[in-house]
C-alpha positions, 0 to 999 in steps of 0.5 A: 070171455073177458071175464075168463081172460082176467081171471085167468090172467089173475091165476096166472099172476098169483102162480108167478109171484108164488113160483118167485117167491123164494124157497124156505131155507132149513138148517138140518142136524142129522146124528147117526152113532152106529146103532140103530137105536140111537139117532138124532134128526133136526130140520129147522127152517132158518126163518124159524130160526132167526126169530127163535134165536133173538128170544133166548136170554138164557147162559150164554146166549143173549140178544142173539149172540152167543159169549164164547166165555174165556176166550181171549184175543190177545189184541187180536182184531178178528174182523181185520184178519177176516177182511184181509182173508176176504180179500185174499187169493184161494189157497192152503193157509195153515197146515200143521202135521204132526203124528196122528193129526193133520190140521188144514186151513184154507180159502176156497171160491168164497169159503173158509175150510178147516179139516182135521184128521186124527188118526191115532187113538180115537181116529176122527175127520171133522170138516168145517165150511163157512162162507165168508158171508157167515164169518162175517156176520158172526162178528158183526156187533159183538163185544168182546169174546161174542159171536152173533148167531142172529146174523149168521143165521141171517146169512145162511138164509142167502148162501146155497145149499151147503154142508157146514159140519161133517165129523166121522169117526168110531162108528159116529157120523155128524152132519149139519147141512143147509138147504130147501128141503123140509126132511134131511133125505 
């Protein structure tokens, strides 16, 4: 009977620690371009992710961060404006209309959200969600003109279930999502 007891309390350990442990995090792709013949789907586990990313030294990737080319900051200190963002009340920052395209930029419970709508010519609606943690991470230990994939990946491994990328437009529709789910269904 004691033998029992003690495996039984064994199994029941093992159970806990296996149920606690976290779930696996997957960074899905999903392309769809209006016909059925062609479509992409990506479902990467983050983990997977974060050891793969740090391995490439190719292009413009190297040491898990990424060099965005020409792009110049003329002076301006990116990690501040995102500490003062950060730090800042939710709310509409940037919005620019102009004919066939709205531009918005705001802060919502802890996450930076930029859409564009262009409704003239190719009309497309691109959303972009980051949270604050990613942004962050994406700056952490770059030089000038990087972005540090690594410690983004990173992060989103702790944020919550989250659509990053949603374009639509001219029978096209992207998504780039994370989750727990192994398959994008």
């Amino acid at each position: 009977m004691k033998k029992t007891i003690a495996v039984l309390a064994m199994v029941l350990m093992a159970a806990a620690v296996a149920f606690a442990a976290p779930a696996e995090r997957y960074l899905h792709v999903r392309i769809d371009n209006g016909s059925k013949e062609q479509k992409v789907r990506v479902n990467v586990p983050l983990s997977l992710a974060a050891q793969v990313i740090p391995a490439i030294d190719s292009g413009q990737l190297r040491n898990g961060k990424i060099s965005l080319g020409n792009f110049q900051a003329n002076g301006v200190n990116v990690r501040k404006i995102l500490e003062a963002l950060k730090t800042a009340p939710d709310g509409e920052f940037v919005t620019i209309q102009e004919p066939g395209q709205d531009v918005r930029v705001a802060k919502k419970h802890g996450i930076l959200i930029v859409r564009v709508n262009q409704t003239k010519g190719e009309r497309q609606n691109v959303e972009v969600t980051v949270p604050w943690s990613v942004a962050e991470a994406l700056t952490e230990n770059v030089g000038q003109n990087q972005l540090n994939v690594e410690a983004a990946i990173q992060a989103l491994e702790r944020a919550g279930n989250m659509t990053l990328v949603t374009v639509s437009g001219q029978g096209q529709h992207i998504r780039i999502w994370i989750d727990s789910n192994s398959s994008d269904d």
